[in-house]
C-alpha positions in Angstrom: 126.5 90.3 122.6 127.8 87.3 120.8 128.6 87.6 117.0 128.1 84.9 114.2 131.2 84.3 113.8 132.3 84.0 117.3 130.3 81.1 118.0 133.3 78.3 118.4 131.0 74.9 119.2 127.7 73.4 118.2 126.2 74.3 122.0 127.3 78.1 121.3 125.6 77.7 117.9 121.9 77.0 119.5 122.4 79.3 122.3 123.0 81.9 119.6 119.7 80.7 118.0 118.1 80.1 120.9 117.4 77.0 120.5 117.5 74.2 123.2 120.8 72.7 123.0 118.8 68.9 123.7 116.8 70.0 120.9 119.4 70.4 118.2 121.4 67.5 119.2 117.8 65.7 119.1 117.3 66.6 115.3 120.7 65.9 114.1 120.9 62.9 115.6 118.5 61.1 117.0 115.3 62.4 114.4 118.2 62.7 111.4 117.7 65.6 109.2 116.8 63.5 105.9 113.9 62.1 107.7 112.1 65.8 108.5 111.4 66.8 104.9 108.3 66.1 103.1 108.4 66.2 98.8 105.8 67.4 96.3 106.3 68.7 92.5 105.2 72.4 91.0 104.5 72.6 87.5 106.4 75.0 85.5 104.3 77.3 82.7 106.4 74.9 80.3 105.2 72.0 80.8 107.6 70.5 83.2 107.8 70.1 87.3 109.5 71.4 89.8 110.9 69.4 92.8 110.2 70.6 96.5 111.4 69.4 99.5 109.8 71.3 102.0 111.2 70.5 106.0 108.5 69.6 108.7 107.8 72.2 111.1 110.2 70.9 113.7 113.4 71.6 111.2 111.7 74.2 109.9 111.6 76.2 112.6 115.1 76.2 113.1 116.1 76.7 109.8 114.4 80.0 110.2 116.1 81.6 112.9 119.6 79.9 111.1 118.7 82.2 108.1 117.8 85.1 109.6 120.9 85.0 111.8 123.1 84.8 108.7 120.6 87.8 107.0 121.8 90.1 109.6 125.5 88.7 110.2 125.6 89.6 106.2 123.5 93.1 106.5 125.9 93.8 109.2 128.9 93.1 107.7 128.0 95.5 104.8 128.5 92.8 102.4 125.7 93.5 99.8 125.4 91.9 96.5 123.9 94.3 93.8 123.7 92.0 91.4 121.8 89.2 93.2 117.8 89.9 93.1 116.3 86.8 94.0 116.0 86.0 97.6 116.9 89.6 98.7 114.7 92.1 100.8 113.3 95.0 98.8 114.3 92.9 95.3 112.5 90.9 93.1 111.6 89.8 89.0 110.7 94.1 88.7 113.9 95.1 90.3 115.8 92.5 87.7 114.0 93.6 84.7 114.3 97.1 85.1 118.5 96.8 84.6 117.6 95.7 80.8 114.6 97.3 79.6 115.0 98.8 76.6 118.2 97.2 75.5 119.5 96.4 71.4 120.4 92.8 72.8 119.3 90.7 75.6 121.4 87.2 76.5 119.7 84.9 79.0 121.9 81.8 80.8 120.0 79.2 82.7 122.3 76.9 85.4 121.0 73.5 85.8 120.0 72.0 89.0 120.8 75.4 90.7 120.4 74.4 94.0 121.8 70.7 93.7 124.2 72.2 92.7 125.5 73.3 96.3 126.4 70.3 97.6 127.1 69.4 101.8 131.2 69.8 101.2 130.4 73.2 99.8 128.3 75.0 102.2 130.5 73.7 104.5 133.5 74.8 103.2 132.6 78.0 102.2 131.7 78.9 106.3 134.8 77.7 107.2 137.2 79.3 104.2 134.8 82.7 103.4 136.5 85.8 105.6 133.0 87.2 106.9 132.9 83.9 108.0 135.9 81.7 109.1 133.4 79.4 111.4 135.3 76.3 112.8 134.8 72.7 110.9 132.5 71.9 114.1 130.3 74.8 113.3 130.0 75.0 109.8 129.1 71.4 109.6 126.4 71.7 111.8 125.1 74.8 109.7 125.7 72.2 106.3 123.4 69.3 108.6 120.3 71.7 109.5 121.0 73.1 105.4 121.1 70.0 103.4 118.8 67.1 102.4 120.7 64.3 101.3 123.9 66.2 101.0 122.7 69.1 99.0 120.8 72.4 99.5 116.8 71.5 98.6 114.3 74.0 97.2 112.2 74.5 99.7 114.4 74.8 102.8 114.2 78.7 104.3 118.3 78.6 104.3 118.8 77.3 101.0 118.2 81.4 99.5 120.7 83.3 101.5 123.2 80.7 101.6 122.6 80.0 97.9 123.2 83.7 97.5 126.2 84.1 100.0 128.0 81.2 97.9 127.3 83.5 95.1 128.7 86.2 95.8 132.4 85.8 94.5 130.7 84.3 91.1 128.3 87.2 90.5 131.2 89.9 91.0 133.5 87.5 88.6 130.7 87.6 86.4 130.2 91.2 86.0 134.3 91.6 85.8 133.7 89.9 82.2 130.2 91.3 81.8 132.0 94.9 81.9 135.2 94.0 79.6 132.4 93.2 76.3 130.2 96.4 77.3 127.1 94.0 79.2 124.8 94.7 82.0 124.6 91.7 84.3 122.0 90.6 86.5 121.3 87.5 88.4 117.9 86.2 90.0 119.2 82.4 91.3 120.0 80.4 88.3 118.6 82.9 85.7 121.5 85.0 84.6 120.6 88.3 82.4 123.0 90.0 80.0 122.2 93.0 77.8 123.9 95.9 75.7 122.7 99.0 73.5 126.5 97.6 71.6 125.9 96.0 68.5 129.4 94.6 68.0 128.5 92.4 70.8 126.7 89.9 68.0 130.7 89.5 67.0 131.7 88.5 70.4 129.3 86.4 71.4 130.9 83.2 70.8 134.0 84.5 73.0 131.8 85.9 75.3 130.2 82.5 76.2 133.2 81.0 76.5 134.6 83.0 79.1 131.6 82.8 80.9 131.1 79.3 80.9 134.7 78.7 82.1 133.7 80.9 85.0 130.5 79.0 85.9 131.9 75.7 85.3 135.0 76.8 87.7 132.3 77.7 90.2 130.9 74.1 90.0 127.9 75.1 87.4 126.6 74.2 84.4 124.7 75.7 81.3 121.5 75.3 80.2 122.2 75.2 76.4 118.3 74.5 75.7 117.8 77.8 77.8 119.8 80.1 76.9 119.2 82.8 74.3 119.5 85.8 72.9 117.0 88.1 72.6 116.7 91.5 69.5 114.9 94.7 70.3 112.9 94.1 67.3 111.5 90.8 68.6 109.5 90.5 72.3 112.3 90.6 74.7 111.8 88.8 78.3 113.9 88.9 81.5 112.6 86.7 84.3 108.8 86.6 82.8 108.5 90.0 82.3 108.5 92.0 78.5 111.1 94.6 78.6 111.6 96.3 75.2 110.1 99.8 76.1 108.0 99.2 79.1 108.1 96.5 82.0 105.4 94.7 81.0 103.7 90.9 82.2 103.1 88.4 79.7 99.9 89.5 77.8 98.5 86.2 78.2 99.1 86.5 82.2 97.1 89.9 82.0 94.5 88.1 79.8 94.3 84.9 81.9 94.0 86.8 85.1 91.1 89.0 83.4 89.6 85.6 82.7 89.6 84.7 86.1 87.9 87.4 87.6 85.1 87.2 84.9 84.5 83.8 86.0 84.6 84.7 89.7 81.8 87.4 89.5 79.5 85.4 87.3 79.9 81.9 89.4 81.5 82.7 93.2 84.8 80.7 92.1 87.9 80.4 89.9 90.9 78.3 89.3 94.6 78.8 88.9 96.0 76.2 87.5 93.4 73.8 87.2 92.9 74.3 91.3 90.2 76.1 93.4 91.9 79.4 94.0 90.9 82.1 96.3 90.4 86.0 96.1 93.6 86.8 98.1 95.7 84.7 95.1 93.3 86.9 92.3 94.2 90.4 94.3 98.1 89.2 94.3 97.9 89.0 90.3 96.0 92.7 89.8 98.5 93.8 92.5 101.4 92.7 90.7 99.9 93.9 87.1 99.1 97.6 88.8 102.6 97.3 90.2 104.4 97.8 86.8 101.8 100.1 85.4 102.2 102.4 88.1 105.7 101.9 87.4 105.0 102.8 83.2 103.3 105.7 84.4 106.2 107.4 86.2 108.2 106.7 83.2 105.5 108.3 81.2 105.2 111.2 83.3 101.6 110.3 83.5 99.6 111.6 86.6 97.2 108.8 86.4 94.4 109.3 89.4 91.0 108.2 90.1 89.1 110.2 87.0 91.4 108.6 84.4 92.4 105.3 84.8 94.1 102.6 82.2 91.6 99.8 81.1 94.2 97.7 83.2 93.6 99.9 86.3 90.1 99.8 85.2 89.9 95.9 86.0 91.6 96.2 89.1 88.8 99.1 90.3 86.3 96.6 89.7 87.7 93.5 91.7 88.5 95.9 94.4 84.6 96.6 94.4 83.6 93.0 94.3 86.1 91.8 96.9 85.0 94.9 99.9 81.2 95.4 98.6 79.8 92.5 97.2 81.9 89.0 98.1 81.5 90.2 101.7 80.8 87.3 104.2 79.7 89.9 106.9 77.5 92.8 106.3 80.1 96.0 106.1 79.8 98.8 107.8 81.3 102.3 105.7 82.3 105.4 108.6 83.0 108.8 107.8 85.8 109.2 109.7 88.9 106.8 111.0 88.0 107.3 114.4 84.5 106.6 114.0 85.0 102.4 114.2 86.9 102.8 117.2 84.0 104.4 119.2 81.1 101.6 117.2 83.3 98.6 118.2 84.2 100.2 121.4 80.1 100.8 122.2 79.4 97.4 120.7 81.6 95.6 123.1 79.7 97.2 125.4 76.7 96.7 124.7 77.3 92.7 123.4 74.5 91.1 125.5 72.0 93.7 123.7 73.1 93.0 120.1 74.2 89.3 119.8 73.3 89.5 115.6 76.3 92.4 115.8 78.9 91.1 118.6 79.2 88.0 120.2 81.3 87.5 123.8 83.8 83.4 124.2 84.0 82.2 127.0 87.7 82.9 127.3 86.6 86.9 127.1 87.2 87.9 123.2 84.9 89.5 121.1 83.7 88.2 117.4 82.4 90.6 115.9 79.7 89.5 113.0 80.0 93.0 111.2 82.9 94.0 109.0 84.0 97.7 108.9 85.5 99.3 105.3 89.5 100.1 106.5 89.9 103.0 104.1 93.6 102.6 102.2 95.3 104.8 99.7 94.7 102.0 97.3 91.2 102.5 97.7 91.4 106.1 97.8 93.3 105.8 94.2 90.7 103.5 92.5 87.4 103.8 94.3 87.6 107.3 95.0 87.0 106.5 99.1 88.4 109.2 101.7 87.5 110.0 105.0 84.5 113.0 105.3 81.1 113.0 103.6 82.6 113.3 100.2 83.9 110.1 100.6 81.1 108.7 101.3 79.1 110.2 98.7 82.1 109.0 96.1 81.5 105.3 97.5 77.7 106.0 97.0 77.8 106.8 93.0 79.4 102.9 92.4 75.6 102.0 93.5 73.8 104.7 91.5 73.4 104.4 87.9 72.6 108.4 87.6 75.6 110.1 89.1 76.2 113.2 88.0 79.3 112.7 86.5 79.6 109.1 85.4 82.7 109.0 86.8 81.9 105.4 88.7 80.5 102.3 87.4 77.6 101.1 88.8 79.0 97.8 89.7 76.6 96.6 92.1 74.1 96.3 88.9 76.8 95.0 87.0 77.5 91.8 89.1 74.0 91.1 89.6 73.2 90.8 86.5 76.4 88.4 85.6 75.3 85.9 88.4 70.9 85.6 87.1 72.5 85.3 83.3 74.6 82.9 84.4 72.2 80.8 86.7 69.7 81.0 83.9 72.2 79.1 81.8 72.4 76.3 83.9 
């Protein structure tokens, strides 16, 4: 089988994606690359916009399989970078963060126009110069064509991460060299670079410090963020990549706040916005997944056995969107089984018996089934907040959430809760 960097000619190149070879030479020079993009702006939580140039689906598509080719050539190689955590499987913001919680002194370093930054001579270069690589000129120019939108790397394109990243590389390990020589931690996630120390002498250095690293970054064709960077004291909030860090890995307050806000509005009135824009339930879940993610996180460091019977207030919120979003938002009447098995034999009898019950299943033309009933897929995140297991105890568990007289008042009776949120607010109309 035919490795990355064994491919010799442009043909070679799209049989190893398996792409059409008409096709490629079609988009690079008949369609032209700058012509496949479309642009729109993001704004940023400070007030500015973000540029996107997202590629049509054409370019797109190819741009896919290029960047998955060069995930694996990389995986394969055994070239990891450590210190990289944007972009990277099994990494993210969490993963950064955790490297300085709980630090004396936290630096941050913002690079402008990070991914402008890469321009069409360097991706090129580095695939034909970089050892894991050493593509010829014909090859890596083709990989720089299908990369960049008017000779750079845009944000938005699905190579710009991992080549972004592979570009990197030699910079981040440069980086931690003189990271390591004034007693730092070093993380990067893109252009947000993260220092930190327990060594207070470091507030002696500093000045030294920066100038090293900026000769670095400036040698790797980068350049500093003055208005961005900063340094951060233990006895002041400390941030790394949006998340608080001093003891715990915490979100913003006013994210937890905002996000509790949200869902308020959602059970009283059926919608909610982020952002100013229609938002929908999946968006709210992301937000309470990502806000249980780090306090399941606080609880290890705690030593807390949190479970069902003694939930945070934070854990608390998240039971009772879980509730609204399976048992009372449902578009489809649910249907709640005992056991796992149990659905398989209702939606095997259903199919069945379709022509008897058309308000249950429903037969196309083309032979599938729609069902118009929803069945309650039982999850260990359900099992850690709702109480819901498979067997009669389960089912009894789910049963208390409707019942304002359990015995042990170990469940809210949210069913009553919700209805009464929607009349108060209707009457207020």
């Amino acid at each position: 089988m035919r490795e990355f960097n064994d491919i010799g000619t442009r043909n070679e190149l799209a049989d190893f994606l398996k792409i059409p070879r008409k096709q490629l030479s079609y988009i690079l020079y008949v369609r032209g690359v700058n012509n496949l993009y479309t642009s729109f702006e993001i704004r940023k939580k400070n007030g500015g916009v973000r540029k996107i140039k997202a590629p049509l689906e054409e370019l797109k598509d190819i741009q896919r399989k290029l960047a998955e080719a060069l995930y694996k050539h990389n995986k394969k190689a055994g070239k990891k970078n450590n210190l990289s955590h944007a972009f990277e499987k099994n990494k993210n913001i969490i993963t950064n963060a955790k490297i300085h919680r709980n630090k004396r002194l936290i630096l941050n370093i913002d690079l402008e126009n990070f991914f402008e930054s890469f321009h069409f001579g360097r991706v090129r270069g580095f695939f034909t110069k970089n050892k894991n690589f050493l593509l010829p000129s014909e090859v890596a120019t083709v990989i720089a064509q299908l990369s960049c939108y008017e000779g750079k790397l845009p944000q938005g394109a699905p190579t710009s991460p991992i080549i972004s990243n592979l570009i990197c590389g030699i910079l981040d390990y440069r980086l931690l060299k003189v990271a390591k020589k004034y007693k730092l931690n070093y993380t990067r996630y893109a252009d947000d670079l993260t220092f930190s120390t327990n060594d207070k002498n470091f507030l002696n250095l500093q000045t030294k410090f920066h100038e090293e690293i900026s000769k670095e970054l400036i040698q790797a064709g980068f350049k500093i963020n003055e208005k961005k960077t900063r340094l951060q004291y233990k006895d002041s909030r400390q941030v790394v990549t949006g998340l608080v860090v001093n003891r715990k890995i915490n979100v913003n307050r006013i994210f937890y706040k905002e996000t509790r806000a949200m869902a308020h509005q959602l059970y009283k009135q059926g919608n909610f916005k982020i952002n100013g824009k229609y938002a929908n339930l999946n968006q709210l879940e992301g937000r309470f997944a990502f806000i249980n993610q780090l306090t399941r996180y606080n609880n290890k460091i705690d030593g807390d056995k949190h479970s069902f019977y003694n939930l945070s207030s934070r854990e608390l919120q998240y039971q009772k969107f879980l509730f609204y979003k399976n048992f009372f938002a449902n578009s489809k009447p649910l249907i709640v089984t005992e056991g796992k098995t149990d659905i398989v034999y209702l939606k095997a009898a259903l199919k069945k018996l379709c022509n008897e019950y058309p308000d249950l299943i429903s037969k196309d033309i083309d032979g599938t089934f729609e069902f118009k009933v929803s069945f309650l897929k039982k999850t260990k995140r359900l099992g850690y907040f709702l109480n819901i297991q498979d067997g009669g105890t389960g089912l009894k568990n789910l049963n208390d959430f409707f019942n304002s007289n359990n015995a042990k008042k170990s469940a809210t009776n949210y069913l009553s809760y919700f209805k009464k949120l929607v009349i108060l607010y209707q009457k207020n109309l």
